[in-house]
Every structure is written in C-alpha cells, then in structure tokens.
C-alpha positions in Angstrom: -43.0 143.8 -141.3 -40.4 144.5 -143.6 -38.7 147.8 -144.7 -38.7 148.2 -148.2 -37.2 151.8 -148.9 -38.2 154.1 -151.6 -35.8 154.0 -154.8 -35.4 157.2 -155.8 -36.6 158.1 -159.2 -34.1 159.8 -160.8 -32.6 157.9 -164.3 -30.9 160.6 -166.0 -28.1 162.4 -163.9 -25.7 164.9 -164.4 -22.5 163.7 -162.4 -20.7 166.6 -160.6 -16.9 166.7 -160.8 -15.4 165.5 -157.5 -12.6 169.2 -158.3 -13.2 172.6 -158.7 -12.2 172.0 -162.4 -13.9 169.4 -164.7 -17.3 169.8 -166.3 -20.2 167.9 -165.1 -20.9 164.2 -167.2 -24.5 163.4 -168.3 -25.5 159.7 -167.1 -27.7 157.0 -167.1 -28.3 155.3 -163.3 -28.2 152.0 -163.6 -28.9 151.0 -159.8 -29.4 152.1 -156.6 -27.8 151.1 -153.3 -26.9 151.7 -149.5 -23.7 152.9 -149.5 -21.5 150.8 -147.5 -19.4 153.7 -146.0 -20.1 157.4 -146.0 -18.7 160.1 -144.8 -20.1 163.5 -143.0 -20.3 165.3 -146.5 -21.7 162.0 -148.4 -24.7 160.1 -148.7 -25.9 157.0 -147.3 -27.2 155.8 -150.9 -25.0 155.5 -154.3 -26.0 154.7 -157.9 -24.5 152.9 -160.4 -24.4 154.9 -163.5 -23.1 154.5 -166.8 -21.6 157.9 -168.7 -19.5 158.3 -171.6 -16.6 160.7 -170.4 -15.0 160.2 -173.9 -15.6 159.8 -177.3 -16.2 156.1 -177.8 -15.9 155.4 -174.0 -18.8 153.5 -171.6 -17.6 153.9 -168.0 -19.9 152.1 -165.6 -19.0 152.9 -161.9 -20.9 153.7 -158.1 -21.1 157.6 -157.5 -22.3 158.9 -154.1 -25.7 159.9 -154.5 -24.2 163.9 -153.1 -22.6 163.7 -156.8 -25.0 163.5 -158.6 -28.2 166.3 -160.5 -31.5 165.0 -161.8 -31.4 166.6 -165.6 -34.3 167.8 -166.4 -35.8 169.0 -170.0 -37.2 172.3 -169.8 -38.8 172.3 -173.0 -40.4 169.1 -174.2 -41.3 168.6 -177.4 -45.0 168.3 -178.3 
C-alpha cells in the first residue's frame, strides 16, 4: 500500500522575513513539496508561493514551510 501524505491546507500565507528587519509578504501557495534538504530549524515540506514584494512585481519561489503563517480573516463578511 501506498503513502499518500496529507497536503496541508493552507493557500493564503503570510511569509515571514528570513531577518530581524523586513515586514512579513502576504502570498498565495502555489504547491506543496518534500523538501529536498532541511536543516535542524527547517521543515521537511516547502511551498511554492507566489507574492508581490513590489509594486507591479509577481515573485514565484519555494519557502520552507517554518516561513511561512496561515492568514486568517477574523471578520467575514456576511
């Protein structure tokens, strides 16, 4: 029997600053992946995510999974 593992649900992300300085980026993951190499502090899964850092700017790159905060709307509209 195969292992199919669980993706994890989250699709919008808030992407932490890898610094003490830089404000977090909200994102968009894209997929989900084993990473191939992790370290103690890291995850063993990454996402591809898509943000937009910048005006006019689409950056698409993998971010350790550690990185990254499901964002959540408090308040829903009815």
């Amino acid at each position: 029997m195969a292992f199919h593992p669980v993706e994890p649900s989250a699709k919008h992300v808030w992407v932490r600053a890898t610094g003490e300085h830089g404000q977090p980026v909200a994102g968009v993951v894209v997929a989900w992946q084993h990473a191939p190499l992790h370290n103690v502090a890291g995850s063993d899964r990454q996402a591809l995510v898509a943000t937009t850092p910048f005006d006019d700017a689409l950056v698409v790159r993998w971010f350790d999974a550690s990185r990254l905060v499901e964002l959540r709307d408090a308040s829903p509209g009815p």
